[in-house]
N, C-alpha and C positions, 0 to 999 in steps of 0.2 A: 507476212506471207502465210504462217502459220495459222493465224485466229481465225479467218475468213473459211479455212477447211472445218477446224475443228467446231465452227459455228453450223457449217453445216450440217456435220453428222447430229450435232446433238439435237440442232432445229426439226432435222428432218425425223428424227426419233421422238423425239417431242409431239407430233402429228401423225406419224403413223403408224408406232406403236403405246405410243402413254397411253392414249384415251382406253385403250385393247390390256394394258395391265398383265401383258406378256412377260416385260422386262424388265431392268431400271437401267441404270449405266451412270457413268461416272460426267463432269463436267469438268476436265483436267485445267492446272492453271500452267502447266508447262508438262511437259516430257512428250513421247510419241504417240501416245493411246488412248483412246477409248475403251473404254474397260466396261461390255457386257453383259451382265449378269440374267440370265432368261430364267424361265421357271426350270425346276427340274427336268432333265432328257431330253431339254429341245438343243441344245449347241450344236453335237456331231452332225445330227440331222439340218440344223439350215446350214452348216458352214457347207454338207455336202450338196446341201439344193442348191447354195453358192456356185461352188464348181462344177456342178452340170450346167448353169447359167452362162459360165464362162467369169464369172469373179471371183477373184482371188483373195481369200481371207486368213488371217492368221488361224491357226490350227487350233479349235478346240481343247481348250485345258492347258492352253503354252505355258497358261501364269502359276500351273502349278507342278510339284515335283516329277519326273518321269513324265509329265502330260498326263497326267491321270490324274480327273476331275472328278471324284465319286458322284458329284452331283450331276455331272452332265450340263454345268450351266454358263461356261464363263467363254468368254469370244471376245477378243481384244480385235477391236478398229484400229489401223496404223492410215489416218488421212494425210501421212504427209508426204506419201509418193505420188501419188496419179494427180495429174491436172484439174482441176475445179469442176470443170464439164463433164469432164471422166467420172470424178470421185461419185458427183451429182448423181448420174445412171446408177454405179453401184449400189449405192445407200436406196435406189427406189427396188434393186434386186436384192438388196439384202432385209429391206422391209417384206416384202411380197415372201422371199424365201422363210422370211422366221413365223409371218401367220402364217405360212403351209404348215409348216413344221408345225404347231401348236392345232391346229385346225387336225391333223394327225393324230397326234396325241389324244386330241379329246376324241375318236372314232374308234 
């Protein structure tokens, strides 16, 4: 039930951000997350371009103490709530939202 999500997120990142050299992230062999790492100061900003989108993301810097990320760069994917169809849309708003976010950054 698990794989076929977590295949998605990293496929779909795989293609719309690898070639773009935005990000990395993890390729879990079990637990709940995707664990993304973007350049410096892009997180707060796409998780926020996220939720003006209307998708809902783990918070910027959950993975570290107090949520305070100094780098601005960490954003944890949990694909194992929303439905396939569902998860699918999001990953195409959370792609578009992280190069605004960078496309930002560099202006």
């Amino acid at each position: 039930i698990m794989k076929p999500k977590f295949d998605l997120v990293c496929d779909k990142l795989d293609r719309e951000i690898g070639p773009e050299g935005t990000a990395s992230w993890t390729r879990p062999k079990g637990g709940y997350f995707v664990c993304v790492r973007t350049k410096p100061g892009l997180a707060k900003r796409t998780v926020g371009l996220c939720k003006e989108a209307g998708v809902a993301v783990t918070p910027a810097g959950a993975t570290h103490p107090y949520g305070t990320d100094p780098e601005d760069s960490v954003i944890r994917i949990a694909p194992s709530f929303p439905p396939i169809d569902e998860l699918e849309k999001a990953m195409e708003v959370f792609c578009v939202c992280l190069k605004l976010a960078a496309a930002e950054k560099e202006n």
